[in-house]
C-alpha positions in Angstrom: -1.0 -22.3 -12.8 0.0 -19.1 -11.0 -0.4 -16.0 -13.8 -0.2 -13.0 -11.2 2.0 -12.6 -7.8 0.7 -9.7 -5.8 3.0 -8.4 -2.6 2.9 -5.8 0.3 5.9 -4.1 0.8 6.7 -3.3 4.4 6.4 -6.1 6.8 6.6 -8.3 3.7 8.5 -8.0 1.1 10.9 -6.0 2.2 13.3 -7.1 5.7 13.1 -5.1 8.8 15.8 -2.6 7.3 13.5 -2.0 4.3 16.0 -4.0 2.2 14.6 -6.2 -1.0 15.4 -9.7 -1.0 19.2 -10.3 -2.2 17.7 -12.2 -5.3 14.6 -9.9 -6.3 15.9 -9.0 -9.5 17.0 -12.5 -10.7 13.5 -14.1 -9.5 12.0 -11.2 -11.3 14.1 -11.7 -15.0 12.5 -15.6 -14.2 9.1 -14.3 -13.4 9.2 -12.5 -16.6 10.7 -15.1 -19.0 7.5 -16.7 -18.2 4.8 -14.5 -18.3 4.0 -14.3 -15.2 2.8 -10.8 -13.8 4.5 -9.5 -10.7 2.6 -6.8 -8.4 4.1 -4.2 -5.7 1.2 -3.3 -3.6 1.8 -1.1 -0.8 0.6 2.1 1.2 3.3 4.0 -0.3 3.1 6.6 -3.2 4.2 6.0 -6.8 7.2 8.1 -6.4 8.4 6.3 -3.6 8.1 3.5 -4.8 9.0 4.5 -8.5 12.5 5.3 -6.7 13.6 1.4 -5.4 12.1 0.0 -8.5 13.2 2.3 -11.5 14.6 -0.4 -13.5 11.7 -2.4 -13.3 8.7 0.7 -13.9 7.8 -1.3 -17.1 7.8 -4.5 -16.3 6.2 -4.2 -12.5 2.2 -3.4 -11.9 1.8 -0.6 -8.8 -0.9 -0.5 -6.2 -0.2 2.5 -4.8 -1.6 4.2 -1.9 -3.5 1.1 -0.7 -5.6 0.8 -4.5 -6.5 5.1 -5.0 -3.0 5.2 -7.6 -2.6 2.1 -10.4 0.4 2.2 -12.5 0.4 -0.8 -14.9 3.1 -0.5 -17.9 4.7 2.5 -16.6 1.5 4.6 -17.4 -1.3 5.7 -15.2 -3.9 3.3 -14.9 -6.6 4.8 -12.4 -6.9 7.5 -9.8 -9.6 7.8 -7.3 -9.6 11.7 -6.3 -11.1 12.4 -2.8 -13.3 15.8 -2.9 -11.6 18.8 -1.5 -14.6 19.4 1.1 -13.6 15.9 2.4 -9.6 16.6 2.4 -10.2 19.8 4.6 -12.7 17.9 7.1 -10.1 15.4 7.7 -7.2 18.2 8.0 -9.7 19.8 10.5 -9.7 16.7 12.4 -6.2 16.2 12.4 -5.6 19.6 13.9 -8.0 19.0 16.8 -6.8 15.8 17.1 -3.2 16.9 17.3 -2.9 14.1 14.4 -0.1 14.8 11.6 -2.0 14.7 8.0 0.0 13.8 4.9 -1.8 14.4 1.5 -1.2 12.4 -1.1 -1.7 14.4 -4.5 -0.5 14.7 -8.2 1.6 16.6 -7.4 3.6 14.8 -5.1 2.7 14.7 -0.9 1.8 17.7 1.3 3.1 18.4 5.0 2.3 21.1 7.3 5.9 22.5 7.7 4.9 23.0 11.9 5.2 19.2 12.0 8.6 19.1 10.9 9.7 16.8 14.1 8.0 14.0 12.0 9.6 14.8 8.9 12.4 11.5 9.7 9.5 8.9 9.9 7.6 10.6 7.2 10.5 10.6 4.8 10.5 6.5 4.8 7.2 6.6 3.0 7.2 10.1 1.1 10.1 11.5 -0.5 8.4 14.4 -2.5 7.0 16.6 0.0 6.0 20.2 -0.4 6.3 21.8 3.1 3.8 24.6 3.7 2.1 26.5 6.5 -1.9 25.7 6.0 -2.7 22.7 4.0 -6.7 24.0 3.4 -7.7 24.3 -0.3 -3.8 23.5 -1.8 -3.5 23.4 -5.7 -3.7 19.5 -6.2 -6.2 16.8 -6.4 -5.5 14.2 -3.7 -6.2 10.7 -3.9 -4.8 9.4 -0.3 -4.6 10.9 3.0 -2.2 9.2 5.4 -2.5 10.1 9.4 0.2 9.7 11.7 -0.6 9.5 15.3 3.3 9.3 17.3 1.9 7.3 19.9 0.0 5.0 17.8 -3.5 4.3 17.3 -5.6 2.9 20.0 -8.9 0.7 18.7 -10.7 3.5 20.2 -9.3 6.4 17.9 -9.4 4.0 14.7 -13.1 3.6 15.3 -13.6 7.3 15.8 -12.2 8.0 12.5 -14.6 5.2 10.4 -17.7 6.7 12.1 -16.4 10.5 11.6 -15.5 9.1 7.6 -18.4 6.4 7.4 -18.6 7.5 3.8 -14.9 7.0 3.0 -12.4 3.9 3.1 -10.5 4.1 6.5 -7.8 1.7 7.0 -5.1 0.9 9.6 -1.9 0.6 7.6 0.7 -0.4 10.6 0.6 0.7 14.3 1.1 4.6 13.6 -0.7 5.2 10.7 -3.9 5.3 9.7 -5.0 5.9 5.8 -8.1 8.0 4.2 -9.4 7.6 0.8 -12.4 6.9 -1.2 -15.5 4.7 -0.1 -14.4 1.0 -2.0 -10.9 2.0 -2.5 -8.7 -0.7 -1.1 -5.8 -3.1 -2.4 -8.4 -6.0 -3.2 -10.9 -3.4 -5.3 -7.0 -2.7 -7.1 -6.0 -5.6 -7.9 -9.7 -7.4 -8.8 -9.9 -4.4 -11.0 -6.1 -5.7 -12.6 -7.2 -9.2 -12.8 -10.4 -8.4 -14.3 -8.5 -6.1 -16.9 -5.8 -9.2 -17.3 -8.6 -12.1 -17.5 -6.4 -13.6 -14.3 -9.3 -15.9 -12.1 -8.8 -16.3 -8.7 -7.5 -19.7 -8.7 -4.3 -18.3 -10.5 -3.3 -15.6 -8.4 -0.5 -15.4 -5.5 -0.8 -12.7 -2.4 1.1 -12.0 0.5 0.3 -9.6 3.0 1.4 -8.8 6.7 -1.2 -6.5 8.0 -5.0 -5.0 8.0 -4.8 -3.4 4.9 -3.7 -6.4 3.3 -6.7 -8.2 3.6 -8.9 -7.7 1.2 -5.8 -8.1 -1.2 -5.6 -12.1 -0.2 -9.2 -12.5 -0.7 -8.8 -12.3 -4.1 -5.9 -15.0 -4.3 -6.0 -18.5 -3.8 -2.5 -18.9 -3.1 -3.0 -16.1 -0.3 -0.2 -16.7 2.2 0.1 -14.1 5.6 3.8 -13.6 6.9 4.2 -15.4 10.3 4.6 -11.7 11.6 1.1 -11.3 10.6 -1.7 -9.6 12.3 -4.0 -12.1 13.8 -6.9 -11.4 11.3 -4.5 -11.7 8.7 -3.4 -14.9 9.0 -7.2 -16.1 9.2 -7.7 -14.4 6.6 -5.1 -16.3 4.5 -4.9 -20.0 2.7 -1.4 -20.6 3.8 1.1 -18.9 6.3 4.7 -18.2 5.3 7.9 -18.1 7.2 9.0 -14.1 8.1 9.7 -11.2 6.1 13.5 -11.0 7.5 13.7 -14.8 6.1 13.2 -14.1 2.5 9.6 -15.9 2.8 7.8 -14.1 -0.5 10.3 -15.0 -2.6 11.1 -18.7 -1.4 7.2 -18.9 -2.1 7.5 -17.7 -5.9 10.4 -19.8 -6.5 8.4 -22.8 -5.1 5.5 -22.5 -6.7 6.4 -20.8 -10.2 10.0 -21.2 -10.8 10.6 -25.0 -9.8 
């Protein structure tokens, strides 16, 4: 019996035009009647995704920022706060790098205004941005630090950043963006830590994921499925494939398994 349904976002749940399923809400009301807890996991920050699921803040568990920011019941859960030394190594890097660094904080996402050509692709996944001129030493405690590389990252400048950060969890979050955080922070570490809390086994938990940092995620599911869009190592790392995110394919799942 399936207790807990954990989902990426982009790539996944959501279609290419970052649109929820047409039936989210009603599958969700069923989910609920039932007991059964429903999980957004995603790359993106609380207040971006507090934003397309306000009415649901209380009802919805939040992996945010790939497992550094938990929100379960509306309240904080956990927060896993990278050291400042750290956050101004990796700004360094960015800057030589010609790299655009976003930090994730408390007090909402920080941007070096000089990058403002970005701001467009930024804004789909941070929509509380304070725009300033050096982002050394700011007044915030940051949990996350997303890169964005315009060209994309090549498997050359991915593994340049794990052995610059070999103390810190580096992940490859989609084709432009590379995220930062703490050594063992990671959607899987997030959501065994929720199981754990819930006394959910593995044998009654749903995933689905589309991409690297997704992985760790299904390994703690049985019912792990990977989007036919998938990554490669995705899909071997998942117990079932699905049909696409632009075919409604997470929620034809939960209404096959849980709701029939």
């Amino acid at each position: 019996m399936i207790k807990l349904i954990a989902t990426d976002m982009d790539g996944t749940l959501l279609d290419d035009s970052k649109n929820l399923p047409a039936n989210f809400e009603d599958v969700i009301s069923a989910l609920r009647r039932k007991n059964i807890k429903f999980v957004i996991s995603s790359g993106r920050s609380f207040s971006a995704l507090k934003k397309q699921f306000g009415s649901h803040l209380e009802d919805l568990i939040f992996i945010c920022d790939n497992g550094a920011y938990i929100v379960i019941g509306g309240e904080v859960a956990h927060i896993s706060v990278i050291p400042q030394q750290t956050v101004n190594s990796i700004v360094d890097m960015c800057e030589e790098k010609g790299y655009t660094a976003i930090l994730c904080g408390k007090k909402g996402a920080w941007h070096d205004s000089a990058k403002a050509q970005y701001n467009s692709e930024i804004a789909a996944y941070y929509n509380d941005c304070n725009f300033v001129d050096d982002l050394h030493d700011r007044d915030d405690e940051f949990f996350k630090i997303a890169i964005y590389n315009e060209n994309g990252f090549t498997e050359s400048q991915y593994d340049d950043l794990c052995e610059r950060f070999t103390d810190n969890t580096v992940q490859l979050s989609g084709k432009y963006w590379v995220d930062i955080m703490n050594k063992g922070v990671n959607k899987g570490a997030a959501l065994s830590g929720i199981c754990n809390r819930l006394g959910v086994g593995y044998n009654n938990v749903m995933a689905f994921g589309d991409y690297l940092n997704d992985v760790d995620m299904l390994g703690c599911a049985y019912y792990s499925f990977a989007m036919s869009n998938a990554h490669n190592t995705v899909k071997q790392a998942a117990n079932f494939i699905t049909g696409s995110n632009n075919d409604n394919s997470v929620m034809k799942e939960v209404k096959k398994y849980c709701l029939q």
